[in-house]
Wavefront OBJ file of the C-alpha trace (Angstrom):
o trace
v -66.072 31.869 -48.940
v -66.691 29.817 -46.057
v -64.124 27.413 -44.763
v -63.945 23.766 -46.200
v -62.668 20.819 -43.758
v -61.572 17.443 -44.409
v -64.244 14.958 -43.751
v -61.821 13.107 -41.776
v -60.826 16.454 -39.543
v -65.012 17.391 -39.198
v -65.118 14.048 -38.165
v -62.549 14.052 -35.530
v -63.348 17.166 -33.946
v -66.999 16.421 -34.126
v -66.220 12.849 -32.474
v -63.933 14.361 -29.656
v -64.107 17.891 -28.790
v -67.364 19.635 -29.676
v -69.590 17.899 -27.196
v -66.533 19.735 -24.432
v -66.611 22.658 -26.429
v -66.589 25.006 -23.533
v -63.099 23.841 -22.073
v -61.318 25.152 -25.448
v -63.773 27.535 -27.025
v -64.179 30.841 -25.490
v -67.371 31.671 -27.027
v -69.337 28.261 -25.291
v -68.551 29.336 -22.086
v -71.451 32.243 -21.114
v -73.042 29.359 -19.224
v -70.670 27.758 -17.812
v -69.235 29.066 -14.415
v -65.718 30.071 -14.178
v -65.509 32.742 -11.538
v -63.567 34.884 -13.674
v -60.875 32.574 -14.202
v -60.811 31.672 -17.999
v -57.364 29.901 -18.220
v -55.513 27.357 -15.680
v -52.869 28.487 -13.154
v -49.682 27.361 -15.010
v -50.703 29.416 -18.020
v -51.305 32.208 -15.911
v -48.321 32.151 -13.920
v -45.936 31.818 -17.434
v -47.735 34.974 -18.550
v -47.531 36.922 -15.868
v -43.504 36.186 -15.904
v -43.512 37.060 -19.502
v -45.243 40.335 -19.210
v -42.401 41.736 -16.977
v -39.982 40.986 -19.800
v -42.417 42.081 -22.834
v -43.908 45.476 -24.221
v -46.746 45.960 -26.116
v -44.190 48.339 -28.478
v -42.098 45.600 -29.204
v -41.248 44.008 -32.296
v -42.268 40.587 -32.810
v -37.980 39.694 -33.077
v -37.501 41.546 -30.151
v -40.135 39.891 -28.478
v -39.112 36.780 -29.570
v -35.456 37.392 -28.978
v -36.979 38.638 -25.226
v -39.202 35.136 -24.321
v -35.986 32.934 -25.532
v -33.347 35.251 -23.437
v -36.222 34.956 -20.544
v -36.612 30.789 -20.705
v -32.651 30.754 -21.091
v -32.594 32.369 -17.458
v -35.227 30.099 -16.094
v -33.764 27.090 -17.300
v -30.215 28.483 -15.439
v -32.385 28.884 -12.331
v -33.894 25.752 -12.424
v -30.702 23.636 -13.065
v -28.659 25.573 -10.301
v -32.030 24.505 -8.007
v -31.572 21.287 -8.795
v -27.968 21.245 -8.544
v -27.880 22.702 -4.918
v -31.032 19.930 -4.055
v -28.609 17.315 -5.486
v -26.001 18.531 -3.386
v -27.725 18.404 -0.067
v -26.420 15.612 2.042
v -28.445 13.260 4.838
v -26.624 11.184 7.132
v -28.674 7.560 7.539
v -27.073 4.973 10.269
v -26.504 1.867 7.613
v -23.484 -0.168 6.632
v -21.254 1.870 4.681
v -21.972 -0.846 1.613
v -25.492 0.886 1.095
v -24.612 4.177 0.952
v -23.659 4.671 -3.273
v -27.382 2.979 -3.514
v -28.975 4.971 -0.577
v -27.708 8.234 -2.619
v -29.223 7.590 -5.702
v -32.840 7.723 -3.275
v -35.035 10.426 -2.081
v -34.750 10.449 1.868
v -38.016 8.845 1.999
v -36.760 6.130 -0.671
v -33.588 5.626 1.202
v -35.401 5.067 5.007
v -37.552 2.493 3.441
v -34.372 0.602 1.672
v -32.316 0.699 5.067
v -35.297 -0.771 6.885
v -35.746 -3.335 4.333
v -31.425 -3.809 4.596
v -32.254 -4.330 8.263
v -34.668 -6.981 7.530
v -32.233 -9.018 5.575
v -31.530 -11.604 7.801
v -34.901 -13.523 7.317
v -34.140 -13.991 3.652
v -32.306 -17.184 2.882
v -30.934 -18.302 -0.357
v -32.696 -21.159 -1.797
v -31.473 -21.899 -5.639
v -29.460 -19.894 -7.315
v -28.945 -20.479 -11.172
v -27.458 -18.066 -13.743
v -30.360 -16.102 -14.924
v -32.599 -15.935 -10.964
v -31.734 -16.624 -7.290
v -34.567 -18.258 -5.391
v -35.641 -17.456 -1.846
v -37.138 -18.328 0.790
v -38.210 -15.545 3.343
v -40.936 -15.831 6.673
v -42.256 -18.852 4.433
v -42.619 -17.212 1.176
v -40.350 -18.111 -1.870
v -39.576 -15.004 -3.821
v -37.388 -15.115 -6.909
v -35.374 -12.343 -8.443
v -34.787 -11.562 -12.091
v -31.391 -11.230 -12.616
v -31.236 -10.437 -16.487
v -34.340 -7.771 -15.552
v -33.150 -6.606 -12.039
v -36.766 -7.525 -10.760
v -38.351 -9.374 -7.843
v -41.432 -10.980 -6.967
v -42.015 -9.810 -3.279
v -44.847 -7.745 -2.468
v -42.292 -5.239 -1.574
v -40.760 -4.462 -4.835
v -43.771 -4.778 -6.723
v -45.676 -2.367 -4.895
v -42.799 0.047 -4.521
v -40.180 -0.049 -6.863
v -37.346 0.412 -4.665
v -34.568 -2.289 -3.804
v -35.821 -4.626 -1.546
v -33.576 -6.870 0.951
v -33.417 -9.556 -1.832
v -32.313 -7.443 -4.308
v -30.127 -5.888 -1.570
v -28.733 -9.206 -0.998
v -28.312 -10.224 -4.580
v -26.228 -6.992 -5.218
v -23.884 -7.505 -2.384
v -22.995 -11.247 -3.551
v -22.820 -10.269 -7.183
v -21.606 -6.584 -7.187
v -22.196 -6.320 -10.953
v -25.789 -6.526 -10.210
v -28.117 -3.195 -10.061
l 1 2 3 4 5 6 7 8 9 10 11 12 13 14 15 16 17 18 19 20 21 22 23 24 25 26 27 28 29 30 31 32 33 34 35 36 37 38 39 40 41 42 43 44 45 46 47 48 49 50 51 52 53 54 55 56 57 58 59 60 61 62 63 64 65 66 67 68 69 70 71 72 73 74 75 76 77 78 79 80 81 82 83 84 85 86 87 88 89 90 91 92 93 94 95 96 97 98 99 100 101 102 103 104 105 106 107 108 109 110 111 112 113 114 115 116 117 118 119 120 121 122 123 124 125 126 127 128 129 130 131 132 133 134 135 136 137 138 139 140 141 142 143 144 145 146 147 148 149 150 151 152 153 154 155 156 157 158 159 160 161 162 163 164 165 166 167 168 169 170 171 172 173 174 175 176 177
């Protein structure tokens, strides 16, 4: 007896995968050329670190009980990596009031922050209200957010790291960021 779909499932898989049938579907893919390769790299590399742990002889509990003891020592590996990357210090010439923020950046991150820490000095405050601090910096009037931690400067919303206003902001209201 053949198999019976859903209309709705036909639909679906008629509607998004069958007319890419030969990225899923082994059988679609004599004309398609792969150069051997049949399955992406990750998938490849995960077997290939399985296989030194598995046996065709073994049980499917054991081999269960063998992939879970093998991702438990990966996942050890990876958090000690991460750990030890964590762990590794730079040394950045600043004012010792940006270095908790400068630590919570990737070195590229925190170059780009001191530089924009150095720049500081052109930013001028404005108005400052409860809720945004206005200012006005090389002619442009930029307002941060203080109930969102944003700002409006190209900077910032290109980038996503602190920028000098937000840098400034933080050191008059410590509370802030």
């Amino acid at each position: 007896m053949p198999l019976m779909l859903d209309a709705s499932v036909s639909q679906y898989l008629q509607r998004r995968w069958m007319h890419r049938r030969e990225l899923w579907a082994a059988c679609f893919r004599d004309n398609v050329l792969t150069f051997g390769n049949d399955t992406n790299n990750r998938v490849e590399s995960s077997h290939k670190q399985m296989k030194r742990y598995l046996q065709r002889s073994d049980s499917l509990h054991k081999s269960m009980l063998k992939v879970y003891k093998w991702y438990q020592q990966s996942f050890s590996r990876i958090l000690q990596e991460a750990i030890i990357a964590q762990s590794r210090c730079f040394t950045y010439p600043c004012s010792q009031r940006l270095i908790p923020i400068i630590r919570l950046l990737t070195p590229y991150a925190a170059r780009k922050v001191i530089r924009e820490y150095e720049r500081r000095r052109w930013a001028v405050v404005e108005v400052e209200s409860f809720d945004y601090v206005f200012f006005q910096d090389n002619g442009n009037r930029v307002e941060v957010d203080l109930s969102a931690c944003t700002c409006t400067c190209v900077t910032f919303q290109t980038c996503w790291y602190p920028c000098r206003h937000l840098l400034l902001v933080h050191f008059r209201k410590p509370h802030f960021i």
